[in-house]
N, C-alpha and C positions, 0 to 999 in steps of 0.2 A: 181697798179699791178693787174693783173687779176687774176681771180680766175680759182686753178689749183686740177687736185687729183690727189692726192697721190696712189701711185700703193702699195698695197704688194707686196709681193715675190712671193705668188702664180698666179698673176694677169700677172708679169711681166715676171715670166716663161713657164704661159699658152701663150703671146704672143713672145716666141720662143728668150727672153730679158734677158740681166744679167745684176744687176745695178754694178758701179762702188762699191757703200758702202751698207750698210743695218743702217739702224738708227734704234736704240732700244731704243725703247721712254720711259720705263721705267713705274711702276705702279701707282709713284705720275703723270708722266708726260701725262699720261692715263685718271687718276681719278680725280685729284686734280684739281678745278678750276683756282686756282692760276697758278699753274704748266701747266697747258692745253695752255694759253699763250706763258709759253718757248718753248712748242714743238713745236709751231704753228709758233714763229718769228723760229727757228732753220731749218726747212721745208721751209718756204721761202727763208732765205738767201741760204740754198740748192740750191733749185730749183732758183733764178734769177742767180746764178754763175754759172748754168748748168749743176752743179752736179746729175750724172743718181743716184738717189737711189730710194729705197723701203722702207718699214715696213713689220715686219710680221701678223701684224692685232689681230684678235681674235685670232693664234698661238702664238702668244706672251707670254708668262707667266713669274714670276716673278723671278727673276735671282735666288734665295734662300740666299740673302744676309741677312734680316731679322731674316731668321730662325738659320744659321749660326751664326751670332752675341748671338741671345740670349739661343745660345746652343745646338738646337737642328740638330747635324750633319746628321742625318736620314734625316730627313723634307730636308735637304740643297739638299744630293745626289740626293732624288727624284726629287727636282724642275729641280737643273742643270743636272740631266739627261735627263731630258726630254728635256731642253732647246736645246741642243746639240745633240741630236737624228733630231731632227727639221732643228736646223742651219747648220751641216753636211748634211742633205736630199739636201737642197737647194744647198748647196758647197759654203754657203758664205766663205770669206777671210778675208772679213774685215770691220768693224764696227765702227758706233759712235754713242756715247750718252750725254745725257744733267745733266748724275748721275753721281755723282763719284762712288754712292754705287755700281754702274753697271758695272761699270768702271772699279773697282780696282775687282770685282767679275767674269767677264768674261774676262778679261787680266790676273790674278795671279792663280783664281782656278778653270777657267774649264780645263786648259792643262794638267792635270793632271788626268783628267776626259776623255781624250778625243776631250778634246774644244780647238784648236789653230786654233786660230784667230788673225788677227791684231786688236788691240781695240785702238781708241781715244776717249779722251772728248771731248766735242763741241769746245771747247778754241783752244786745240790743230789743229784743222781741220782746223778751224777759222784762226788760226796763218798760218797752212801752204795757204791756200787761198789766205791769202793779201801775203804774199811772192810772189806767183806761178802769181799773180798780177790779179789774176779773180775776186780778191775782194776789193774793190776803197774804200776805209774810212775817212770821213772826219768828223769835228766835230759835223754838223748838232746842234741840240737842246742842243748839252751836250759842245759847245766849250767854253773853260774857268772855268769850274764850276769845283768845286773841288769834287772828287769822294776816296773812300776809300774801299781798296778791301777785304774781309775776304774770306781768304785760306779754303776751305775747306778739313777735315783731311784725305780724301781719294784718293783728287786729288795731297794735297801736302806732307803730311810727312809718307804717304804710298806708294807715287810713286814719291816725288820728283821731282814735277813739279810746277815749283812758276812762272817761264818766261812768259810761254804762255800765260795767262790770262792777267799778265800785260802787256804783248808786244799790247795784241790788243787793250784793254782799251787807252791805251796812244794814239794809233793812231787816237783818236776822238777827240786830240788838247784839251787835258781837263790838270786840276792839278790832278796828283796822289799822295794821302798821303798814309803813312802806321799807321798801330795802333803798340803800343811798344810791343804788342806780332804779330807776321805776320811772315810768312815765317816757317820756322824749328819751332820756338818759338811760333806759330800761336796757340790759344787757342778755343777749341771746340767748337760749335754754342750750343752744349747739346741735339743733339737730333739722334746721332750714338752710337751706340752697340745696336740698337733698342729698346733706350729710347724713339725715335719719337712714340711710341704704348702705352705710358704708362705716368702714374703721378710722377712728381719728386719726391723721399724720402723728409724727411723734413730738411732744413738745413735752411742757413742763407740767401743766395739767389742763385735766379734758375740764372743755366749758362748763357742761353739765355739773360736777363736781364745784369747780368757781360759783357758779350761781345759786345751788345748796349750799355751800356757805353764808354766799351775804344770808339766800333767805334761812338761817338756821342762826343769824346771829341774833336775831332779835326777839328768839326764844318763844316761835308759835307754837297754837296748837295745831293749829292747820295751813298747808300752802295752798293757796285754791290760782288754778290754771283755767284757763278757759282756752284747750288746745291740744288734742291726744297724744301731740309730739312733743307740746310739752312736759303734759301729763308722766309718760316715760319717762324723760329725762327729768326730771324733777325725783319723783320717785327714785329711780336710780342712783341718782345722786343723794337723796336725804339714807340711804342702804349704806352709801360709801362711808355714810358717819356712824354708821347700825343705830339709826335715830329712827328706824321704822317703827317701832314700838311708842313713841312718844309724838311724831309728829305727822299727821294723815295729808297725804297729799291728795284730795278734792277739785274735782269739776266745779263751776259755778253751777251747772244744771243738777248734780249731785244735791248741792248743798241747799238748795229749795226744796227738789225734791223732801228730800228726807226732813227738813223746817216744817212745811205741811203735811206730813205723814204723807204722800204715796206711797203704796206700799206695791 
């Protein structure tokens, strides 16, 4: 595939343009080298579907879900104000991201703020895509291989969305298992309420670890996340077992990606 750039919002309004979506790539999907990847396969599968979108670039700032979580609802107002002073300038509508943190942040608490926006996660876009049939999925590298999904707790038992992820997942001709927590019952990767910024208390064992177990009992090839936090913690965790060599921990947007060849 060739190489494309990506427009901000400013770039695409200076030339007289309005994208269909805005994608808010989010400050792991920004910083994070690991994470740098899923914006990167999410931006592709965009743009070869044909999907007009943007970024907001260095406007960007961070949703205030952090600050939020660890209490500080001053800190939160100022960021999501400013966020939303920005995204109303532009007249965005409607958005997607590759966070839940972002996700469940700019979907539940900026309308309250003044922020109504339609918000998706990547999954969800993803799902309506192969529906709307702009997006052709087949199993590519991953057919047959057994995959195992961990719900992330902002995309599922905060907004109740367990479908989409798996609907697209399966369409790569793979084995889908579940772990005996998943779904409603899905248990934390350990690194939300903005424990990601900080060292575990001391206990018996870190979540992360817990939760690469179950998913490591059911003997995948792959754990696929749809979540940079829990991306890390996953990863991390499957290290703890030195199971990195045998079990890949995968983005949903990865795992399309690479199904269709972007390259």
């Amino acid at each position: 595939m060739e190489n494309f750039k990506v427009l901000t919002m400013a770039e695409m309004m200076a030339n007289g343009e309005k994208p269909e979506v805005l994608f808010w790539v989010g400050c792991a999907g920004s910083f994070d080298d690991r994470a740098k990847k899923v914006t990167k396969a999410i931006a592709k599968i965009l743009h070869a579907t044909g999907v007009k979108f943007a970024v907001l670039g260095t406007e960007e700032s961070c949703t205030g879900d952090p600050a939020k979580r660890a209490g500080n609802e001053f800190l939160f107002q100022m960021q999501a104000m400013n966020n939303i002073m920005i995204l109303n300038g532009y007249e965005v509508t409607k958005i997607v991201t590759g966070c839940p943190h972002c996700f469940n942040t700019l979907k539940n608490e900026y309308p309250s703020l003044g922020g109504n926006y339609e918000v998706l996660h990547h999954s969800q876009l993803l799902q309506q895509l192969i529906d709307s049939g702009k997006l052709k999925v087949a199993g590519g590298p991953f057919k047959g291989k057994k995959i195992v999904f961990h719900d992330p707790c902002y995309l599922g038992r905060a907004n109740n969305e367990y479908e989409a992820p798996r609907s697209v997942i399966q369409k790569l001709d793979i084995y889908l298992t579940e772990m005996k927590r998943s779904k409603a019952n899905g248990l934390c990767c350990g690194a939300g309420g903005a424990q990601m910024f900080k060292e575990p208390e001391n206990g018996v064992k870190d979540i992360n670890v817990e939760r690469a177990e179950e998913a490591l009992q059911s003997d995948p090839d792959v754990i696929a996340v749809g979540c940079p936090f829990c991306n890390t913690m996953m990863t991390d965790g499957v290290k703890n077992f030195n199971k990195e060599d045998k079990v890949q921990v995968k983005d949903i947007a990865e795992l399309i990606a690479e199904a269709i060849d972007i390259k």
